[in-house]
PLY file of the C-alpha trace (Angstrom):
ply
format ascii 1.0
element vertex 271
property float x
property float y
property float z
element edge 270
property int vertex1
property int vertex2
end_header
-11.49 -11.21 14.99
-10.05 -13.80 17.41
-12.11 -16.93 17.64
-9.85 -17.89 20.99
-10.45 -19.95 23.96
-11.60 -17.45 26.82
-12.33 -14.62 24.37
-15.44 -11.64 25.46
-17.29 -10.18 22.36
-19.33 -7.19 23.05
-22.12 -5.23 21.52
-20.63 -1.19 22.14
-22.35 0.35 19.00
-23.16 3.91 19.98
-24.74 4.84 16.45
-22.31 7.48 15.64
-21.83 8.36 12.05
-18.51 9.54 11.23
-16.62 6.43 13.12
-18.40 3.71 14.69
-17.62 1.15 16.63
-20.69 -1.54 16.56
-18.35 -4.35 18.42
-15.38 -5.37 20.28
-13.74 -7.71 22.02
-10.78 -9.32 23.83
-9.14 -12.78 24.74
-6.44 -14.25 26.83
-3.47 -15.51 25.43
-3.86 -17.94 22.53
-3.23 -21.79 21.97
0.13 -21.67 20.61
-0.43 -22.20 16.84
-4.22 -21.11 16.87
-5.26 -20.12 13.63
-8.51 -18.22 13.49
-10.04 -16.54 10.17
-10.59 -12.33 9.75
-13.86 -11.86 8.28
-15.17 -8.36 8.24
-17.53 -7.90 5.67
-18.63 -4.16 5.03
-16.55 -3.15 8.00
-12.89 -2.55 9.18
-11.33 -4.79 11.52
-8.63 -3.46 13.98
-6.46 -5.44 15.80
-4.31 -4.93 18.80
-1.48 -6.97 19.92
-0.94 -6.66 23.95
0.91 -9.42 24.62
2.52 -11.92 22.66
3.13 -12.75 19.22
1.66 -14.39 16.07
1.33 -13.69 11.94
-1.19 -12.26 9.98
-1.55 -13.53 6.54
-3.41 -10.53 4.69
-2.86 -8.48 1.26
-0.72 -11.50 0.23
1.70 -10.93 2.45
2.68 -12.39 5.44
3.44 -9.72 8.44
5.01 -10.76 11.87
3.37 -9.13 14.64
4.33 -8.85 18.14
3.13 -7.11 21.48
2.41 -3.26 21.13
1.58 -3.77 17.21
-1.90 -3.46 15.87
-3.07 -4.63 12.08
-5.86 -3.27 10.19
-8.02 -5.55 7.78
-10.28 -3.44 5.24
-13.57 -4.28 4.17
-11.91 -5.62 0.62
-9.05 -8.14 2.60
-9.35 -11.26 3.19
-7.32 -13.06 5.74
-6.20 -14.89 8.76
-3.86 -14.57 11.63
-1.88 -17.18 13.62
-0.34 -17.20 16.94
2.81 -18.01 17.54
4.04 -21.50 18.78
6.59 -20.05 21.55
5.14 -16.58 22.87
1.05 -17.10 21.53
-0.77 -13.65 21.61
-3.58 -12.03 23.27
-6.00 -9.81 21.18
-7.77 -6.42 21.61
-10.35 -5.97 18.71
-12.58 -3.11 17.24
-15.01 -3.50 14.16
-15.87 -0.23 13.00
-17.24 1.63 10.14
-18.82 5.22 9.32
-18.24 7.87 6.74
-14.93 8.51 7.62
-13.83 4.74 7.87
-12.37 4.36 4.40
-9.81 6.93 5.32
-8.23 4.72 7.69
-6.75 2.45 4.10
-4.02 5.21 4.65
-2.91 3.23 7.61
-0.35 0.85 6.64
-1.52 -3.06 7.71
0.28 -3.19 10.70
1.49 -0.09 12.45
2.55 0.79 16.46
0.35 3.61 18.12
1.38 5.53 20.17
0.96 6.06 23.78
-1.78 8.33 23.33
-3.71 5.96 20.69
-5.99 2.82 21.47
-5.60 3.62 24.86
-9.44 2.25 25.72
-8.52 -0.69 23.61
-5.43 -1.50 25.42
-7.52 -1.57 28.71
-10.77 -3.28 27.23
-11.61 -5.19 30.01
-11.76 -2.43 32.50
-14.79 -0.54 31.18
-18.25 -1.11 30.29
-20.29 2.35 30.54
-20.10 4.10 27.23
-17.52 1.72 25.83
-18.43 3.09 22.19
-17.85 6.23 23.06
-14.74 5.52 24.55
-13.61 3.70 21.16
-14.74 5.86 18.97
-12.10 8.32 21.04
-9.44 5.95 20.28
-10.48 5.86 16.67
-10.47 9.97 16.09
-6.89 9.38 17.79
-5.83 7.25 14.68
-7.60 9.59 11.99
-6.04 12.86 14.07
-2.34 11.67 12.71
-4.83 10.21 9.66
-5.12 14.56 9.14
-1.27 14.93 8.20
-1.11 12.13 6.19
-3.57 13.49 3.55
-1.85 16.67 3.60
1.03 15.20 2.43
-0.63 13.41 -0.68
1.21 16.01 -2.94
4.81 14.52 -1.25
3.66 11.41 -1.91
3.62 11.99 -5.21
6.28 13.93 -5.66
8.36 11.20 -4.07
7.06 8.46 -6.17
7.50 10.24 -9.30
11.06 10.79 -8.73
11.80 6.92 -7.16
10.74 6.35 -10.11
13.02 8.07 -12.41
15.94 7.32 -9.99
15.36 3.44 -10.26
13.23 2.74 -13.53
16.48 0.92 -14.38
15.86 -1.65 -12.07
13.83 -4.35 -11.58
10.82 -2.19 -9.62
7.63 -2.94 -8.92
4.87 -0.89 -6.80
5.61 -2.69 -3.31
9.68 -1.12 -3.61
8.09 2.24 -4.54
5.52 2.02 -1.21
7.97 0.96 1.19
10.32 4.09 0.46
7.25 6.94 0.25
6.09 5.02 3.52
2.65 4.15 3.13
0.50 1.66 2.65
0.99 0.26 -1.12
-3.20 0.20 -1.80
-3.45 3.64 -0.26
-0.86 5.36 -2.30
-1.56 3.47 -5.62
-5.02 4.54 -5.18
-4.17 8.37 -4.76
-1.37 8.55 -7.77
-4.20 7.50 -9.80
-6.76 10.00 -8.25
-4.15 12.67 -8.81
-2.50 12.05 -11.94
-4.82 10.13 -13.81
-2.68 7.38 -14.31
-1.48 4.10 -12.97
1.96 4.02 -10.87
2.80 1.39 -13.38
2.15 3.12 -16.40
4.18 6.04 -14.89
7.25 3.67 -14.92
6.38 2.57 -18.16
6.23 5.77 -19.88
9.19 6.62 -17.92
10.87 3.29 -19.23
10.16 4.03 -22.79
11.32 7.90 -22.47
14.59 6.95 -21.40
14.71 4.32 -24.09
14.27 6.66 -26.54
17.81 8.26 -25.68
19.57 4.92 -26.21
17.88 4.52 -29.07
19.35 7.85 -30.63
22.67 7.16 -29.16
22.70 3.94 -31.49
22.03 1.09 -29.25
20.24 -2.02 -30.24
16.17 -2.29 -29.57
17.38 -5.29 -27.03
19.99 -3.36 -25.18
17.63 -0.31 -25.16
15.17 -2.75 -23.54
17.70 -3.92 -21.03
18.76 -0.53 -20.09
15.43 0.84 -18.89
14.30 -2.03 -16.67
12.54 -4.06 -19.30
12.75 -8.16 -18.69
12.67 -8.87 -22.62
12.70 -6.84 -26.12
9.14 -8.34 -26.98
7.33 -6.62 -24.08
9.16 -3.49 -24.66
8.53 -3.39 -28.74
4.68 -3.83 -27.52
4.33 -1.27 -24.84
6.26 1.06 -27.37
3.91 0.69 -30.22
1.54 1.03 -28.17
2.23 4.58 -26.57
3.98 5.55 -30.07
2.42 4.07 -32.59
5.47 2.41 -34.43
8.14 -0.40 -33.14
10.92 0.72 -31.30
13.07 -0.17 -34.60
11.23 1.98 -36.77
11.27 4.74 -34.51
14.97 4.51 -34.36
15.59 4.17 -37.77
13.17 6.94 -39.15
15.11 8.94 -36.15
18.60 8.35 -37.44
17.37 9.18 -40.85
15.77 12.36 -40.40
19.25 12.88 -38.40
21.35 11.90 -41.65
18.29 14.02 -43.59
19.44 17.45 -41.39
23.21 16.60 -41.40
23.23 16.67 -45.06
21.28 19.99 -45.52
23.43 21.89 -42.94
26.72 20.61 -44.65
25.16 22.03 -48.17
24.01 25.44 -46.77
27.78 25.73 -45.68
0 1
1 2
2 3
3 4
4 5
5 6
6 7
7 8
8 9
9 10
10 11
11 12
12 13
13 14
14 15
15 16
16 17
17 18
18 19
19 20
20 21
21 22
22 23
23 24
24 25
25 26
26 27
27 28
28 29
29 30
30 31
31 32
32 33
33 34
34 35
35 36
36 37
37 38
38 39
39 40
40 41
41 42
42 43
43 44
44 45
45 46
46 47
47 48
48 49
49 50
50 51
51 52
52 53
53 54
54 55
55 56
56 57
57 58
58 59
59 60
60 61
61 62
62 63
63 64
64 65
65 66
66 67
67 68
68 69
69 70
70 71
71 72
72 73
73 74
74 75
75 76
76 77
77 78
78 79
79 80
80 81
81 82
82 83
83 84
84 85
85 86
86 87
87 88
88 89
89 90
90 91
91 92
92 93
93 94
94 95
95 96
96 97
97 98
98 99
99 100
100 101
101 102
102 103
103 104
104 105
105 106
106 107
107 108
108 109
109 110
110 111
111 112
112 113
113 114
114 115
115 116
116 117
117 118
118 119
119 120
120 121
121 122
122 123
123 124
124 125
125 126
126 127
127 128
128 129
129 130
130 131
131 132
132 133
133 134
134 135
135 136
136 137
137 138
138 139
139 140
140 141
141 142
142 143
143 144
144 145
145 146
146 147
147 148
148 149
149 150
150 151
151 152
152 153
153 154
154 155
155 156
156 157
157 158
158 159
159 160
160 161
161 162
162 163
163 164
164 165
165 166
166 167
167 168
168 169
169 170
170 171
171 172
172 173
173 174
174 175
175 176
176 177
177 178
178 179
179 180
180 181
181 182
182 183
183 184
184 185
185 186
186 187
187 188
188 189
189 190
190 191
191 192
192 193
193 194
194 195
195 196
196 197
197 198
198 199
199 200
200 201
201 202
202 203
203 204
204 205
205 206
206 207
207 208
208 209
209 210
210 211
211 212
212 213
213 214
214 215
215 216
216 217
217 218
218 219
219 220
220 221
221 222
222 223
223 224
224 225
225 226
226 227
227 228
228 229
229 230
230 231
231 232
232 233
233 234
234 235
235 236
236 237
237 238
238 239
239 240
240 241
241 242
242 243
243 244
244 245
245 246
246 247
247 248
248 249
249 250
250 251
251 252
252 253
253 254
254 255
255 256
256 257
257 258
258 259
259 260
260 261
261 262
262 263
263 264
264 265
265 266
266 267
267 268
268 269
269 270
């Protein structure tokens, strides 16, 4: 929330249940260089941009935000946002919560509505009667498109499970995987695990050591096999391999080649 010069704060909470708005505010443009702290504690926090631009440092991560944008903060982020020396921003704010709040971590941290969206937010200053209401509109806009993306939580899968095998070579980690499904990296590692039961980086890692098992048979080294399938070092792949197999990658291979010299022998003497 903007701790500005010239910034109005209201009270609009209409007591709804599924999405509620219990404040919001606006300012003018910013000092250039302001700096002002996000807290939101047991809330969300949604910020739009109508002018200007600043930076939001959130998630660990530091997003560049301009005019037309908006940023979400969850009740888990901590943060702050800074406006920019040149072209400072002015803020449009809504702290919300309600049953249906949590849905909103689909939202990626800083997103552009469209025209249709925010549209009492964008105008803030012009109304007062049933403000909430008006919000909470403007909220059930953003879970409306909210609607498709959980029906697509089985593509989002789908497509990180086969990133995945197209690029476990490579040196991957969750935020490459996120930015090509095209969601917000929380929000989809949270529903691979709610679907599958597993971590997106265990998928990679049992897709790692799958594929290592092929270079293994083919006669490469334990290092190179490492290499290979995306691992940074041969120690960290021997222990995730013993782990999920029981045995070092070296003793699988050998007891693998000689079970294979085992068969070759008995089919030459049945001939």
């Amino acid at each position: 929330m903007a701790g500005q010069i010239l910034a109005h704060q209201f009270v609009v909470n209409p007591h709804l249940r599924d999405l509620n708005p219990t404040t919001a505010g606006y300012s003018l443009p910013a000092i250039p260089g302001t700096r002002d702290q996000m807290l939101n504690k047991n809330c969300h926090l949604l910020h739009y941009v109508y002018t200007g631009k600043g930076e939001v440092h959130m998630r660990g991560t530091v997003y560049h935000v301009h005019a037309g944008q908006a940023f979400l903060m969850r009740p888990e982020d901590k943060g702050y946002h800074v406006a920019d020396a040149d072209d400072p921003w002015g803020l449009r704010w809504v702290i919300f919560t309600g049953e249906l709040a949590q849905d909103f971590s689909a939202l990626p941290p800083v997103f552009e509505p469209a025209a249709h969206q925010l549209r009492y937010l964008k105008d803030l200053a012009c109304y007062s009667d049933e403000l909430g209401h008006l919000l909470a509109s403007d909220l059930l806009q953003l879970y409306a498109e909210l609607v498709k993306t959980k029906a697509s939580r089985a593509d989002h899968i789908q497509k990180t499970v086969n990133y995945i095998q197209m690029h476990y070579s490579e040196d991957l980690i969750v935020q490459n995987i996120a930015d090509h499904v095209g969601i917000n990296r929380y929000y989809l590692t949270r529903i691979f695990k709610e679907k599958t039961g597993i971590t997106i980086q265990d998928q990679l890692t049992n897709v790692r050591i799958f594929e290592s098992k092929r270079y293994l048979r083919l006669g490469y080294s334990v290092q190179e096999a490492a290499y290979l399938c995306g691992f940074n070092d041969a120690a960290t792949y021997s222990r995730l391999f013993k782990k999920k197999e029981g045995c070092s990658p070296r003793t699988w291979k050998n007891t693998f080649l000689y079970d294979l010299r085992v068969l070759e022998k008995e089919m030459k003497d049945a001939l």
